[in-house]
N, C-alpha and C positions, 0 to 999 in steps of 0.2 A: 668709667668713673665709678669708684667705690659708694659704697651708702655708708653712714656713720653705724659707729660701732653700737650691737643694739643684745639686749636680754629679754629672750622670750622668756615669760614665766606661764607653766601648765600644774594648773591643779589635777590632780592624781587621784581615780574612785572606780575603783571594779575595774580597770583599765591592763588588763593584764595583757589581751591581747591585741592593743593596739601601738602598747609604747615603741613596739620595735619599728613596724612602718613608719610609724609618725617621726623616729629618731633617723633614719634612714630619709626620708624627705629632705627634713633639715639642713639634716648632715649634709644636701647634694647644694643647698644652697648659702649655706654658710659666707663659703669665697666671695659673696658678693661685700659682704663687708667689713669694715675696718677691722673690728673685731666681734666675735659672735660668742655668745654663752644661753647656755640650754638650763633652768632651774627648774627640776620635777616636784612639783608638792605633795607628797604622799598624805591625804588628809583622810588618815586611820582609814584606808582601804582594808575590808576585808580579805579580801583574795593574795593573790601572791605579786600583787604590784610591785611593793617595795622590794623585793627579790628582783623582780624584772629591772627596776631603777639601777641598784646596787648594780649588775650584771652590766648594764650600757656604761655606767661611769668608770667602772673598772676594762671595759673592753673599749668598743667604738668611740665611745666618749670620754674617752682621756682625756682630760685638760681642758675640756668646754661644757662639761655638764655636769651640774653639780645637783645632788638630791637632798632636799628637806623631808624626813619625817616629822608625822605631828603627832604629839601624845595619845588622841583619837579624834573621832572624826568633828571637826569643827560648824565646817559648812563650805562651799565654793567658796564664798567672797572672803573669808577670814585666812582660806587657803594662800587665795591670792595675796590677800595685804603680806602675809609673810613672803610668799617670793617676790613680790614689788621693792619690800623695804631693803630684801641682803640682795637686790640687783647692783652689778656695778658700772655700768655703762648708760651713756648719756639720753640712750634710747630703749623705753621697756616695751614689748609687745606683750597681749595676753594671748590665749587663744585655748579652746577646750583640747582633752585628749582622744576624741573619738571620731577624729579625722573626718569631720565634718567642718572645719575651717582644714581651707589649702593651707598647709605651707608654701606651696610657690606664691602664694598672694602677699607672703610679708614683706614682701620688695615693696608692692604697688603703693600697704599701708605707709611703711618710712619714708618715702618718698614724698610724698603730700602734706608730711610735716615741715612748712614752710616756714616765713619768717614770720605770715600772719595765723599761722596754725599750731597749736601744742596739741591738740587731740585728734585722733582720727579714727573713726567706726567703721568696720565691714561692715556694710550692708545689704544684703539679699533680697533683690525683690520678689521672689519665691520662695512662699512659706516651706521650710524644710522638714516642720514636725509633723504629728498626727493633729487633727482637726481641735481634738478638747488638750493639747496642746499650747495650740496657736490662741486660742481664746486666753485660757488662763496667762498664758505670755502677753497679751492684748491689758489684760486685767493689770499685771503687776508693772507695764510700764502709763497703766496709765495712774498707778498708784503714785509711781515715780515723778510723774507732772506734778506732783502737789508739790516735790520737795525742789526740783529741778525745773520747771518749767515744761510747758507740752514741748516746744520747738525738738529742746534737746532729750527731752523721754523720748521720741519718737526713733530716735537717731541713735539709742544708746544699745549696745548687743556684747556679748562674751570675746568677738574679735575688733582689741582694740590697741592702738600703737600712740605713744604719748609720751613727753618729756619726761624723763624720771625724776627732775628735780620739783614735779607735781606732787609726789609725795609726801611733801611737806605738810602738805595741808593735813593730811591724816598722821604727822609726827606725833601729837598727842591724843590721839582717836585710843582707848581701850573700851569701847562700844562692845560690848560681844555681839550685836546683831550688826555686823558691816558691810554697808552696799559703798563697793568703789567705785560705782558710778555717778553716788551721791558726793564721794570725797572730792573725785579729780573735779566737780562741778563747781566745789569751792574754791576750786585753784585755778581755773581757768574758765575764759566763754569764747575761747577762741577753738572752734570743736568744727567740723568738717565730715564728711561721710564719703565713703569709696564705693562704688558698687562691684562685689564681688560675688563670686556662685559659691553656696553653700550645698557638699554634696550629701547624699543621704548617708547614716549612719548604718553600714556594713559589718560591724564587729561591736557586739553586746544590746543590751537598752538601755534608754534613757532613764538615770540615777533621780530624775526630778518628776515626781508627781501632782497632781492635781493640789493636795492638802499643802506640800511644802512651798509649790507656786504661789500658793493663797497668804502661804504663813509669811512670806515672803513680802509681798504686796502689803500684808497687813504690819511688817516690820516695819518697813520702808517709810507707813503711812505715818503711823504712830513713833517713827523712830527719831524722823527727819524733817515734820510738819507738821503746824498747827492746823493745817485744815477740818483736820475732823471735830477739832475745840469749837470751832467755827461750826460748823454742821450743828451740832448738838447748840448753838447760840440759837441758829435759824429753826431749830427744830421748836425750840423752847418757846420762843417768840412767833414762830407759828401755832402752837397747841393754845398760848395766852389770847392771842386774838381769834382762833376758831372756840376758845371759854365766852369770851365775851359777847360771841357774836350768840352762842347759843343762850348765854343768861337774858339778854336780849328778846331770844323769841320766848323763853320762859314768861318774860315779865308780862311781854305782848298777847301771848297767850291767856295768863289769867287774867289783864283787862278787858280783854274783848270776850273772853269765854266765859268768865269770873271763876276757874279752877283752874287748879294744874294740870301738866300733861302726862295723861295715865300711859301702862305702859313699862313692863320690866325690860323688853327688848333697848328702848331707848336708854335707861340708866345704864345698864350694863353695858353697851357701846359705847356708850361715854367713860366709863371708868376705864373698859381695857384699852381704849386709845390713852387718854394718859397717861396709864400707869405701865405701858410698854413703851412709850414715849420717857416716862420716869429710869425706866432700868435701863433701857440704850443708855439714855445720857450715862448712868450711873456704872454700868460698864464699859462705858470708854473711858471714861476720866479714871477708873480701873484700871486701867489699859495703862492709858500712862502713870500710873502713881505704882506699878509696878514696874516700867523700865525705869523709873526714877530710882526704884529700889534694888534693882539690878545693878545699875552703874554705880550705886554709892555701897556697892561691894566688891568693888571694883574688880569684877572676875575680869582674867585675863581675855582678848581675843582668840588666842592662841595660844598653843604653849608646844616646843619644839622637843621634838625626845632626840633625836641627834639630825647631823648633815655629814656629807659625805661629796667628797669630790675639792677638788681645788680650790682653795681659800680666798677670796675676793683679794685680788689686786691692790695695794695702797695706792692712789695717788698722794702728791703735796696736798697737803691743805684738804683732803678727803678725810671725813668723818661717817662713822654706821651709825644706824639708826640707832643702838646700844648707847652708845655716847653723846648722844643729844642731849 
């Protein structure tokens, strides 16, 4: 029995010498179903990537693999939204290019998309990174619970298989900061997890650092949820009642002492707790009154310098993301 016809989409970054294994994998499992298509997102790699893409679409990958370049480098998830939206089959997979997600595992993923399932996560139960890694990875999905919820931040990872007609929900997304795992959570709670082996990455390093994991996390936070507005209420509302309580021993003090309480150590600990209590608040609401100002410039997500390889398929009644 065939599995339905499915589009893996791979964001593309310093990947030069992995596209051919990983195209060669694919390639061995393609026949399993209906129909299969490969879309590389070259997302302004420096190295000779897009060269390597060009080279599979014009050889190996004839007629199933088609390459996006991006004008330059976006980011992973911005990469991905563009090959999610020019997918043309009923089924998208993601998965990175450094052959740390199997390709033989994309069977197990499609599979498990049932009648009560449109999303499905690989997930590892062995941490596959470096130690300040897996932390900062800990960090950004638990930034992610604010937007999405703990159950499915826990659950959410780079390999994942999902209805394409999910995409809908990010049809009018021009967010430039885009986490797709915040999107597909708007279009669906019917989400699932597979447990698959993540194997170590053997060809290059890891393109994601400590700062960007953070920037990331802090995107997500302030992109996708009001929780931090909240934070800085309880902050506010906390510094008011530790005011009151200390006006309080003031008052108590010079009745019972008949003076105030001397003491420059005590003044000064009182100012610099408020008034670093003051500038949080005041650069978070910063935070956000700058992506307010970001989106009502409305830079694009992405922006596409050409594609290459076979032209998405018409169906009847089939509409591109372009013509919505």
């Amino acid at each position: 029995m065939s599995l339905p016809a499915v589009s893996i989409v791979v964001p593309v970054y310093r990947s030069e010498g992995s596209l051919r294994p990983l195209v060669e994998r694919l390639d061995n499992i393609r026949g399993d179903f209906d129909d299969f298509e490969l879309i590389l997102v070259d997302d302004g790699s420096p190295d000779d990537s897009w060269s390597v893409v060009s080279e599979l679409v014009d050889g190996v990958g004839a007629g199933w693999i088609r390459g996006i370049r991006m004008s330059r480098n976006y980011g992973q998830h911005n990469a991905l939204l563009a090959g999610i939206r020019a997918a043309r089959n009923p089924v998208t997979v993601t998965m990175d290019d450094d052959l740390q997600h199997r390709p033989e595992d994309v069977a197990r993923l499609v599979a498990a998309l049932d009648d009560d399932t449109d999303l499905v996560y690989g997930q590892s139960d062995v941490e596959e990174h470096k130690a300040w890694r897996n932390v900062t990875s800990r960090l950004a999905k638990a930034a992610m619970a604010s937007a999405v919820g703990g159950e499915m931040a826990a659950s959410t990872g780079a390999f994942r298989a999902f209805r394409t007609h999910l995409r809908d929900a990010a049809r009018n997304s021009h967010d430039p900061y885009v986490s797709i795992d915040v999107l597909l959570s708007w279009a669906t709670t019917r989400v699932r997890t597979v447990p698959v082996t993540m194997d170590q990455r053997s060809i290059g390093e890891s393109n994601y650092t400590v700062r960007k994991l953070i920037r990331h996390a802090v995107n997500m936070t302030t992109g996708y949820s009001s929780s931090p507005l909240r934070l800085v209420s309880y902050l506010g509302f906390t510094c008011s009642v530790f005011g009151v309580l200390i006006f309080i021993y003031v008052v108590v003090r010079f009745i019972i002492d008949g003076g105030s309480i001397p003491g420059f150590p005590f003044l000064a600990s009182i100012i610099a707790l408020f008034s670093g209590a003051q500038m949080f608040a005041i650069g978070l609401l910063g935070e956000y009154l700058g992506r307010m100002h970001f989106r009502s410039m409305e830079r694009p997500p992405y922006v596409v310098r050409e594609q290459i390889g076979a032209p998405p398929r018409r169906r009847s009644g089939d509409v591109t993301p372009e013509e919505r």
